[in-house]
C-alpha positions as CSV (number, residue, x, y, z in Angstrom):
1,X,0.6,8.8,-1.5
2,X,-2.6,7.1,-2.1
3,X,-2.8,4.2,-4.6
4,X,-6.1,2.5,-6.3
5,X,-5.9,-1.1,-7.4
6,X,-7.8,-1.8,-10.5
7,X,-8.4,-5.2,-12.0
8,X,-7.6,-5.7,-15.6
9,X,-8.8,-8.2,-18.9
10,X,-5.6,-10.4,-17.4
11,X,-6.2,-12.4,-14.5
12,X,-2.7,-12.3,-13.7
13,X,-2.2,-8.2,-13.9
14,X,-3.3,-5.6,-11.2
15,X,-2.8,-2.0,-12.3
16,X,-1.7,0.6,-9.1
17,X,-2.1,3.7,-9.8
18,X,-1.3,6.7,-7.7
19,X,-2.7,10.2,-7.2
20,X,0.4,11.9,-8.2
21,X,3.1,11.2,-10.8
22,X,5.6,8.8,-8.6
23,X,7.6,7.6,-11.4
24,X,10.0,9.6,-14.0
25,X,9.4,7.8,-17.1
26,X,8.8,4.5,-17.9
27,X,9.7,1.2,-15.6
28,X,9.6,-2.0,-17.1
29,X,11.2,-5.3,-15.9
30,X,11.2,-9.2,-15.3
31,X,12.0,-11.2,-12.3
32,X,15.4,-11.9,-12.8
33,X,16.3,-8.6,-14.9
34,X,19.5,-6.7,-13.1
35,X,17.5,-3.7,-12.7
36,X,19.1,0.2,-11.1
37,X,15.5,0.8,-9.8
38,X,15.1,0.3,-6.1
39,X,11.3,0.0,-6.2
40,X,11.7,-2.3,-9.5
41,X,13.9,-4.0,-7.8
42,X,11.9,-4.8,-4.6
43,X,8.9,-5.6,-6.5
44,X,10.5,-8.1,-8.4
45,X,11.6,-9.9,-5.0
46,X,8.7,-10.2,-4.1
47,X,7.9,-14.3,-4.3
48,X,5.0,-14.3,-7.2
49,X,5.9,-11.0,-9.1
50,X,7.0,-12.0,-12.8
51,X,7.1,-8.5,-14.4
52,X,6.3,-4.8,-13.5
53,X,5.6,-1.9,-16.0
54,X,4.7,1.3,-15.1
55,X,4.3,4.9,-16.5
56,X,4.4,8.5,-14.6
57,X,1.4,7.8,-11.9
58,X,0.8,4.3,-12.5
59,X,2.8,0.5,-12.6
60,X,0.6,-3.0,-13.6
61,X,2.3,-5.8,-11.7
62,X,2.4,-9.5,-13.5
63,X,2.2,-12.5,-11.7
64,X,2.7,-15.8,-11.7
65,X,0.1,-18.1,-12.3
66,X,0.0,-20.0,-9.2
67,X,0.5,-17.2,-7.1
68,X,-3.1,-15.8,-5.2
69,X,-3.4,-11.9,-5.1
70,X,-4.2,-11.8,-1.5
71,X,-0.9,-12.7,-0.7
72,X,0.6,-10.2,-2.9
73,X,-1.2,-7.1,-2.8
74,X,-0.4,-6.4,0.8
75,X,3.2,-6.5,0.0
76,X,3.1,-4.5,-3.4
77,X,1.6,-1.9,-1.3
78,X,4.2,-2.1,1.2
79,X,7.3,-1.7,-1.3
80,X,5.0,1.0,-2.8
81,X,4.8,2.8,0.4
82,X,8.3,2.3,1.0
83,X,9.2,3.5,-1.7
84,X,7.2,6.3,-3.5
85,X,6.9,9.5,-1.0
């Protein structure tokens, strides 16, 4: 699946979405939730990911403050890719 990054009004939130619906509902967690999702729950490992929400064919990831985009983007799209078929 192919995904589009799009920057958003917060500094600290990238929206992904995809060109198909990849999720069944609604996702929404924090770092540290207990969460049954596996991609919700590799996101949120991800060092720098504070929260995730996400909708049918799209999820905006969170960050921390200190952490740089660069560094995360490549591995959001890996657990995407992983992930989403």
């Amino acid at each position: 699946m192919e995904f589009s990054i799009q920057q958003t009004p917060n500094p600290n939130a990238v929206k992904f979405s995809g060109n198909s619906k990849f999720l069944e509902g609604r996702l929404s967690a924090r770092a540290g939730d207990d969460h049954e999702s596996p991609l919700a729950k590799e996101l949120l490992s991800i060092d720098g990911v504070e929260s995730i929400f996400g909708f049918e064919d799209f999820i905006t990831v969170n960050k921390t403050a200190d952490s740089d985009w660069n560094d995360l983007i490549p591995a959001i799209e890996k657990a995407l890719d992983t992930h989403v078929q």
